[in-house]
C-alpha positions in Angstrom: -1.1 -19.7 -12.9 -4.0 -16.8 -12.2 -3.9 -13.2 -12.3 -3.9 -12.5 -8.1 -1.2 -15.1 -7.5 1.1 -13.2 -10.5 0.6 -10.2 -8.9 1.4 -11.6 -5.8 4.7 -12.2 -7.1 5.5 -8.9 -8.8 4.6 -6.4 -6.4 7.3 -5.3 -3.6 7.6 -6.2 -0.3 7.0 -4.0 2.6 10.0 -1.6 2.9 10.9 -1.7 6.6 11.6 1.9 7.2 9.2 3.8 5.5 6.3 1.3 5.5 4.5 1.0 1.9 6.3 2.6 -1.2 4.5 5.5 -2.7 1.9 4.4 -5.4 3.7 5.3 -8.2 6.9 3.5 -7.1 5.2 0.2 -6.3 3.9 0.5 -10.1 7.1 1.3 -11.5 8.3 -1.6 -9.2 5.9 -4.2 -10.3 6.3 -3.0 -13.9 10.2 -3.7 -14.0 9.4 -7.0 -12.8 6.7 -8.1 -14.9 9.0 -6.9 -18.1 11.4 -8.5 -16.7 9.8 -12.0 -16.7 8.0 -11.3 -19.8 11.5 -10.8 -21.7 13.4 -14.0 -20.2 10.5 -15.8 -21.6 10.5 -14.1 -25.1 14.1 -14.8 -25.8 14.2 -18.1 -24.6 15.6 -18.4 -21.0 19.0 -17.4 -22.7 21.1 -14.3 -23.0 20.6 -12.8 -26.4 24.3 -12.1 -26.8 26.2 -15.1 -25.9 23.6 -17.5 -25.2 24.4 -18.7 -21.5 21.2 -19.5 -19.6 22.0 -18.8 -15.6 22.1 -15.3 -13.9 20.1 -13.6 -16.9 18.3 -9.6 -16.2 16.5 -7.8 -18.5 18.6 -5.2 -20.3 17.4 -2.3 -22.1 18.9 -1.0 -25.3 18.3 2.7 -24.0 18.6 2.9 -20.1 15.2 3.1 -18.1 15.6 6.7 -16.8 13.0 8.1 -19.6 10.1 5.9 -19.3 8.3 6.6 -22.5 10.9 4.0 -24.0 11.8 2.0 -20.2 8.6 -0.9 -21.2 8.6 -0.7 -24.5 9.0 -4.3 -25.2 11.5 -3.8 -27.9 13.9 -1.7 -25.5 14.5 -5.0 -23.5 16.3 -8.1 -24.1 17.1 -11.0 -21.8 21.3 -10.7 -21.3 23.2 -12.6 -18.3 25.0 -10.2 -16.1 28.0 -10.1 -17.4 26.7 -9.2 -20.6 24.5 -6.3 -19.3 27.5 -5.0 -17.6 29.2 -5.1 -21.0 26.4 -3.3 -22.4 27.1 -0.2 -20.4 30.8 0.1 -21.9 30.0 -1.2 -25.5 26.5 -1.2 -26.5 27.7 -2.6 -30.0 26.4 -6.4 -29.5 22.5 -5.5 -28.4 22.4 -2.6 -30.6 23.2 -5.6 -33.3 21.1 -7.7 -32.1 18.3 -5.4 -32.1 18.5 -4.2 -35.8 18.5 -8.2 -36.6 15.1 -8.2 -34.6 13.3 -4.8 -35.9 15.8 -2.8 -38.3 17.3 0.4 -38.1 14.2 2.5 -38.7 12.8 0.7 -35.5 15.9 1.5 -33.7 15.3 5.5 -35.3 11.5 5.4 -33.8 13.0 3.9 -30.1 15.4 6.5 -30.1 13.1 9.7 -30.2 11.1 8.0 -27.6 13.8 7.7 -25.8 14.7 11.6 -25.9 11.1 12.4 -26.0 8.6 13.1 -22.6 10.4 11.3 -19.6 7.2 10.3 -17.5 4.1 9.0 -17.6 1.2 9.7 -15.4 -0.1 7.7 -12.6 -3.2 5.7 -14.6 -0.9 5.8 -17.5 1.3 3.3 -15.5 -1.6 1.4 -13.9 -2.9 0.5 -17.1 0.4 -0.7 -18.8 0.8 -3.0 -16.2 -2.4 -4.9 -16.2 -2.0 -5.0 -19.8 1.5 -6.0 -19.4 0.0 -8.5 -16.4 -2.0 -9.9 -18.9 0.7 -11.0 -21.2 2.7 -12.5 -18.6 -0.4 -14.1 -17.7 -0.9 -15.6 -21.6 3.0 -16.5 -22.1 3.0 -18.4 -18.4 0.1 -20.2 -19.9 1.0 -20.8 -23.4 4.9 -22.0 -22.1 4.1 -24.1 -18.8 6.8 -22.3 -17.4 6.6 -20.7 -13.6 8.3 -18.6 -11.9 10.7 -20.4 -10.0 11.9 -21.8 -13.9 12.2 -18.5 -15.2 14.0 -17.3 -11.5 16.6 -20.0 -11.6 
């Protein structure tokens, strides 16, 4: 896989009523995607809770609404849908499965990020995706896997 026809597949279609979305939100856009991807693949194609391997998101311990911890890569884990929807009711099972990964003084460290500064400037963004881009990029590579696997 190369770099233009990954970023062919993470950035957003045309919105029909107001043309292009704004910079920023074509960023944010293509980020959420590429973490996205990048997480299925870490975990395995499988949801980190109960293991089933169809209909699988990317959930995040903390919700995305204060980007300083939205694409930190241990904020997200690969869960099927009916686990993320769980998640937002009982947030027991990740938050377990998270300390197993990185401990509690990881957990601590996300946290404060997580109530720290909400946003992130412009270039800030454009360079966490290309360097996120180029980790997709690598575990594509190193896994043989494409997207319509990692879709399905």
């Amino acid at each position: 896989m190369t770099e233009q026809g990954l970023r062919a597949n993470l950035f957003p279609p045309k919105d029909g009523r107001t043309g292009l979305m704004s910079s920023r939100r074509q960023l944010k856009f293509a980020l959420h995607r590429t973490m996205s991807y990048w997480v299925v693949i870490r975990d395995g194609l499988k949801c980190v809770t109960c293991g089933q391997r169809h209909n699988l998101t990317a959930s995040h311990l903390f919700k995305r609404g204060h980007e300083k911890a939205s694409w930190e890569l241990n904020n997200l884990f690969a869960q099927c849908d009916r686990c993320n929807g769980q998640h937002n009711r009982d947030p027991y099972p990740l938050e377990q499965v998270f300390r197993q990964r990185y401990g509690q003084e990881a957990m601590d460290e996300l946290y404060k990020q997580w109530t720290g500064t909400s946003h992130f400037k412009e270039y800030h963004l454009r360079n966490m995706l290309n360097e996120r881009i180029v980790m997709l990029l690598e575990l594509f590579n190193q896994t043989g896997l494409t997207f319509e696997r990692v879709r399905s």
